[in-house]
N, C-alpha and C positions, 0 to 999 in steps of 0.2 A: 438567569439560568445559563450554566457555562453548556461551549456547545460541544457534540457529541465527537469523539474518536473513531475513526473507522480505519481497519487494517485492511488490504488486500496484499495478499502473499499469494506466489505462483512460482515455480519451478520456470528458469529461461528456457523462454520459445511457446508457454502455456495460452499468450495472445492475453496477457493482463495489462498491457500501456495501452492495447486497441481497445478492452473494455471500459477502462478509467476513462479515455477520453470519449465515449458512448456516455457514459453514465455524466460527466461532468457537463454534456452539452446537454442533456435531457434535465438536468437537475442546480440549477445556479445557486441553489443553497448550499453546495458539498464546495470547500477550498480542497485546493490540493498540495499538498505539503510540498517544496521542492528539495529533494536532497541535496547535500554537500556530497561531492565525490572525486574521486584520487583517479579516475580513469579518461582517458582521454576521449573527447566526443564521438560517437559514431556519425555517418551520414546521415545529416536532415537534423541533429540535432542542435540545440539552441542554448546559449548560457542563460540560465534565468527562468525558461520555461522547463525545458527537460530537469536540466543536474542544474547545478553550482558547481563551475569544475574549478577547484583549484588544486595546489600543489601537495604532496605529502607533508611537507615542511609544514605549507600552512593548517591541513588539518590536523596533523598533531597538537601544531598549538592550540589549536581551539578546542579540540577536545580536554586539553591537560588545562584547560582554563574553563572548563563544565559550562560549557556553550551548548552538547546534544542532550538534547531526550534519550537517543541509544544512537548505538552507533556499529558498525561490526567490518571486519574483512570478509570479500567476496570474491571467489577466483582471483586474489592478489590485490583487489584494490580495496579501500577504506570509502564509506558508507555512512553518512550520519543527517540526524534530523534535528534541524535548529530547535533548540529550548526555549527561545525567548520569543519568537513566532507562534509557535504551538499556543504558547499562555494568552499572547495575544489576541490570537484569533478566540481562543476557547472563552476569554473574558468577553466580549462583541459578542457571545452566542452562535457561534460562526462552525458547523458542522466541519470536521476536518477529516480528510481522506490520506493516509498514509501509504504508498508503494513501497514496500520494504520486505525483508526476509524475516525466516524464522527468528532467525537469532534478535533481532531488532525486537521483532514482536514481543516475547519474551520478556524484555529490558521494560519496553512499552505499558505492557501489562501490571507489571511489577508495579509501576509509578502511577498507572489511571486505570485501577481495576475495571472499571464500567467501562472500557474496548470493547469496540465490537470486531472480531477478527474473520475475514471470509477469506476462503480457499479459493484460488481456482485450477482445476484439473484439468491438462488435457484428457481425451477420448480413448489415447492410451501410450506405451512409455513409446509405441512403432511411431504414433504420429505425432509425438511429442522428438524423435530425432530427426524424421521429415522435416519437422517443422525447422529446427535448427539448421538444418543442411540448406534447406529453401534461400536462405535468410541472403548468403552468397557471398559476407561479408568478417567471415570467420575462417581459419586453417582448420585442418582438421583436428588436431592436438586442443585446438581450443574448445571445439565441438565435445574431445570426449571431455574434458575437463568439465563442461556445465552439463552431460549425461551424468557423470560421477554426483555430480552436484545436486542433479532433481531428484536423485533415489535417497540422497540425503534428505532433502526439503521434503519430498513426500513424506519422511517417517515421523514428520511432524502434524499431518494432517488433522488429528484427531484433538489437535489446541488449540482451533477453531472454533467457530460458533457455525459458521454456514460452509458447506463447500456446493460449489460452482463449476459442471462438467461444461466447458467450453468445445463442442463440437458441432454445433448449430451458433455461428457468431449472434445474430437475431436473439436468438432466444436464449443466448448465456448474457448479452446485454442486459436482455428486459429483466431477467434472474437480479442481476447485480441493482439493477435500478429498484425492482420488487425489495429488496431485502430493506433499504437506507428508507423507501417508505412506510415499510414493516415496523423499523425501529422506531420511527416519529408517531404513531400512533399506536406505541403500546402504553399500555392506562399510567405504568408511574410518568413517561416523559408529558403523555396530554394533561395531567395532573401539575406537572411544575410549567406548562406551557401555561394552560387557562384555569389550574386551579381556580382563583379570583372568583373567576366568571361559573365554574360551575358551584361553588360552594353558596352561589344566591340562588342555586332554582332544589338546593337540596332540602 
């Protein structure tokens, strides 16, 4: 049984890297996909665990040699998700968690219709610029450039399958963690899991 896709998408500053890793320490069955990306690291981040940071040179190449799953620009830097990983992990039955945008998703969808795509929302667009100003590691030209940019991503919301108000961090967690258990026992996947087993007590 190939393993399940899962999308979180979230407007910058919506507190979706805090939930991924909430959800990935409660749940050791979810990989998490690492992107390839054109942007240079922020503080605290890590090559290999965060991004893949390499050069625009070299993402070019890779893309113009159908290395992503999808791929997209984002406030000026390029974005993409290994192809040959994905297959990997999905062949292993290995549930896979994607951090990525609209646009990615989209691409995503197109290629492995059975995605599961979750939103996450801030509380609202007031605490969703708090949140970006908080951050203390952005000019302000930057700030409004990813305000421009969530009013975009929001007008996507409804190509989801879940959305996720993050305004209680706790309880947008357990939300995210609910949903990925949600999926593993709905009757087609418990069917391709223990078919086997249930078709001897039928």
């Amino acid at each position: 049984m190939s393993g399940k896709v899962y999308i979180v998408c979230a407007p910058s500053g919506a507190g979706k890297t805090s939930l991924v890793r909430a959800l990935l320490a409660a749940d050791p069955g979810v990989r998490l996909s690492v992107s390839f990306t054109t942007r240079a690291p922020r503080p605290g981040e890590a090559e290999g665990r965060d991004y893949h940071f390499v050069s625009r040179e070299r993402f070019l190449e890779m893309a113009g040699r159908g290395d992503f799953l999808e791929s997209a620009e984002v406030h000026g830097n390029l974005y993409g998700t290994s192809q040959a990983w994905i297959a990997e992990q999905r062949a292993a039955g290995r549930d896979i968690l994607l951090e990525i945008d609209w646009q990615g998703a989209a691409q995503v969808r197109r290629l492995i219709p059975d995605t599961v795509g979750i939103f996450i929302l801030p509380p609202s667009f007031e605490a969703l610029a708090q949140r970006l100003r908080s951050r203390d590691h952005d000019p302000d030209e930057v700030i409004a450039l990813r305000l421009t940019g969530a009013k975009e991503e929001l007008a996507h919301v409804a190509e989801f399958h879940y959305v996720i108000i993050n305004d209680v961090f706790e309880t947008a967690a357990h939300d995210l963690i609910s949903v990925i258990r949600a999926e593993r026992l709905k009757t087609e996947n418990q069917l391709r899991r223990h078919g086997a087993w249930i078709n001897t007590i039928k």
